[in-house]
N, C-alpha and C positions, 0 to 999 in steps of 0.2 A: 504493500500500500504506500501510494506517495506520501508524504507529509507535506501537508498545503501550508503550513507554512511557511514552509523552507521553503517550497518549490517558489512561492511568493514574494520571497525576499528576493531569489534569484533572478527575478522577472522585472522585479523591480530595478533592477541596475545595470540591464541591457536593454537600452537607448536605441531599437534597430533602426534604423534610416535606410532609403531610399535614395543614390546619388545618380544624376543623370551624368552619363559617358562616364563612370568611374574609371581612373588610372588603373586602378589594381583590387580587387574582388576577389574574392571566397567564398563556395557553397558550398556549405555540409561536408565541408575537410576535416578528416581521420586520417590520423598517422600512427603506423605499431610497426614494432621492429620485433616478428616474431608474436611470440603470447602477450607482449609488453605494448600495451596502447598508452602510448604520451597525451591526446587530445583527440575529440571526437563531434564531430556536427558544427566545426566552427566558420562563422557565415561573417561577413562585414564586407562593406566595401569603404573607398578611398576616394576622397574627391581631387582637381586639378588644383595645385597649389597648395596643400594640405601638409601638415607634419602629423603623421596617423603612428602614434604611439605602441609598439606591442610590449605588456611588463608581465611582472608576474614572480614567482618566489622560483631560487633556483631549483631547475628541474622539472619543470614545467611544461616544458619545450619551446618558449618563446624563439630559440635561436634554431632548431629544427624549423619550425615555421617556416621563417626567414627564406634557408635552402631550400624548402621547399620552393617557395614562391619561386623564386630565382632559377628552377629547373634541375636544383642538384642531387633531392629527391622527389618521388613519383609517390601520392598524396596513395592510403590506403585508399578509401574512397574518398567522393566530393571531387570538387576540381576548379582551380586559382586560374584567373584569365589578367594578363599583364596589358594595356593599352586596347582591352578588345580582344585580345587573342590568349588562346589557351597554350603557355607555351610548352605543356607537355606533351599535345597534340602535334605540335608542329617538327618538325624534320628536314633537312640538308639546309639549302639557303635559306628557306624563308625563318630556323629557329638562329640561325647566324644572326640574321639582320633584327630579330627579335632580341636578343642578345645580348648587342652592339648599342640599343635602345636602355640599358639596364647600365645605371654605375651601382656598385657595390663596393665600402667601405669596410674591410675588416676591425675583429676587437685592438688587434695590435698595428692596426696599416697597413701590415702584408707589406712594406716595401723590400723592396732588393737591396743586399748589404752593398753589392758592388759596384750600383749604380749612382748617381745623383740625385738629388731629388729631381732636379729639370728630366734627366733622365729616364727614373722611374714615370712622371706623368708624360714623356713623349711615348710611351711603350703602346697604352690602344689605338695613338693616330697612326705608328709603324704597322702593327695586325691591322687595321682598319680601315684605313685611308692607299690613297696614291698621291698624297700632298710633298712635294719636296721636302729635305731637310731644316730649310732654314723654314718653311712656313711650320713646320709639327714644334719647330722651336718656338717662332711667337706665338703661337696656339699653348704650350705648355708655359710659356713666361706669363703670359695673361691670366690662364688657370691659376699659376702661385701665387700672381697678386691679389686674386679673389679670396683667397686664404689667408694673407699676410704672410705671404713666405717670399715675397720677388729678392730679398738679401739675401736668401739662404739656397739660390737655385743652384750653386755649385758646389754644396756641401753634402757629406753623406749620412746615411741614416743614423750611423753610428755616434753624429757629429751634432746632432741636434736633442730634444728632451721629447717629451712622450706623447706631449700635448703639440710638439711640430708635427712628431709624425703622424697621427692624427687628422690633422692639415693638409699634412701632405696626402695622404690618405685619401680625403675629400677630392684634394685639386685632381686626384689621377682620376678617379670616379667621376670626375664631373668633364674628361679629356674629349670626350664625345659629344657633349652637351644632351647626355638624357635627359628626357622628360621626369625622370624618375629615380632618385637614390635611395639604394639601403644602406642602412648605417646599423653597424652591428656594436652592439656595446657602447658607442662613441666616448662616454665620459668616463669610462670603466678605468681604474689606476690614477686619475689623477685627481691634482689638488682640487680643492675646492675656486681657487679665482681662475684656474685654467680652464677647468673645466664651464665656469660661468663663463668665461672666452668662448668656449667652442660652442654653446648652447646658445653667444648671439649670433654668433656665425650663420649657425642653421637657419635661427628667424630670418637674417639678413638675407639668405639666400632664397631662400623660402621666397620671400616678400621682394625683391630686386629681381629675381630671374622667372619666378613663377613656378620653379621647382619642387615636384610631388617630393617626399620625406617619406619613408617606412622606417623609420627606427625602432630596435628591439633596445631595452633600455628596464632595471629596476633602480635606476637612482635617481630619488623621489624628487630632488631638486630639480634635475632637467625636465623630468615628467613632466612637472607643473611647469616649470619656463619656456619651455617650448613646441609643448604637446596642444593641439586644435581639438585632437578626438585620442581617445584609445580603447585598448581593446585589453581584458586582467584575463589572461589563463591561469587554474590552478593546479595542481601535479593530483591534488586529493578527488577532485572533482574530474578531473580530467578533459578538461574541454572549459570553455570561456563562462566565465563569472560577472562580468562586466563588462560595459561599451559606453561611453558617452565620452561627454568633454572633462577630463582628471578635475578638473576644479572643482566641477558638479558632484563627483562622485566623492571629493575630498569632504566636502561640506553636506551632502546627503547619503552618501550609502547607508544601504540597511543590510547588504550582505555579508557579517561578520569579517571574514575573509577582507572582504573588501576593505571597511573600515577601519580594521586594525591596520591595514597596509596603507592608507594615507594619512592618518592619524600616529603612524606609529606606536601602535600598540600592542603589548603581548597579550598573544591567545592562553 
């Protein structure tokens, strides 16, 4: 027998919306690796311009998600459609150029030790382009200014702190000029004014270029600084506990879960 009033609370703190041309959408996505199901029936879509938040307590699978969407695994059931299209559907050119539509920023940057920063961001105009040399240069010097990195374009990763590479991270992600980036962890290891650095960044970008945002994220600070919507998976529940806009859910949640996680509170 269900208990109505849990189920109640539950309902209460998913916000469902309807976005017309969503960037990026989810229906009824289940993911299990084996007997082990991470999350199950989770639905939301992403509007153009949007920083669409996914958080959650570790292990949850917020950052399965993520690969998911991105095509790097293939959803139990349900099925995620990136600009319109479903990119686990799609195959040879057309999931390339679906692809190439996608920046994605790792927890740690993902940069190359060997390379430059300038470098590391001309790496998708060389895969992806026919642009000469010297243009994939002021293409990736323009990306680092948009970051605050245009000093640091001949330095190496080694050479800079957590929160450059980060930045740097960003400007390679955004080398193609997607419609859409994921940002995994972004504020994950750093201070607290670095971290406030990188979370205006994001509005900035967000808001100056019109740039979709999916970031996966449990640090409650950026959540609120620069989250529009989000979306709470829990590991217990197994599937989405909330959706709306974090501030709303900071100041009215009724799903236990929920409200201890913006309120900071022990269970």
């Amino acid at each position: 027998m269900v208990d109505q009033p849990a189920a109640a609370e539950k309902a209460a703190d998913i916000q469902t919306r309807t976005v017309e041309d969503p960037v990026v959408e989810a229906q009824d996505v289940s993911m299990a690796f084996g007997s082990n199901t991470l999350f199950r029936d989770v639905t939301f879509q992403v509007a153009k311009g949007e920083v669409f938040v996914i958080l959650g307590g570790s292990g949850c699978g917020k950052s399965t998600l993520l690969k998911l969407m991105i095509g790097l695994y293939d959803p139990t059931a349900g099925r995620t459609k990136i600009l319109g299209q479903d990119l686990h559907a799609a195959s040879g050119d057309a999931r390339r150029h679906l692809l190439a539509r996608l920046g994605v920023m790792w927890q740690s940057g993902a940069l190359f030790g060997s390379m430059t920063l300038l470098e590391n961001v001309m790496l998708p105009l060389e895969e992806h382009t026919r642009l000469p040399r010297e243009a994939r240069e002021e293409v990736a010097r323009v990306k680092l200014g948009l970051v605050g990195l245009s000093d640091a374009a001949n330095r190496l990763p080694a050479e800079i702190s957590g929160g450059m590479a980060k930045r740097a991270g960003i400007a390679r992600a955004m080398a193609l000029d997607p419609p859409v980036l994921f940002l995994d962890e972004p504020s994950a290891g750093l201070d607290p004014i670095t971290s406030a650095g990188l979370d205006q960044l994001i509005k900035d970008l967000a808001r100056d270029l019109g740039t979709t945002f999916v970031v996966v994220t449990h640090e409650l600070q950026s959540i609120l600084a620069i989250g529009d919507r989000c979306i709470m998976l829990d590991k217990q529940a197994k599937g989405m506990i909330a959706e709306g806009d974090p501030r709303e859910l900071r100041d009215h949640a009724t799903h236990p879960t929920v409200r201890a996680f913006f309120r900071r509170e022990a269970m």
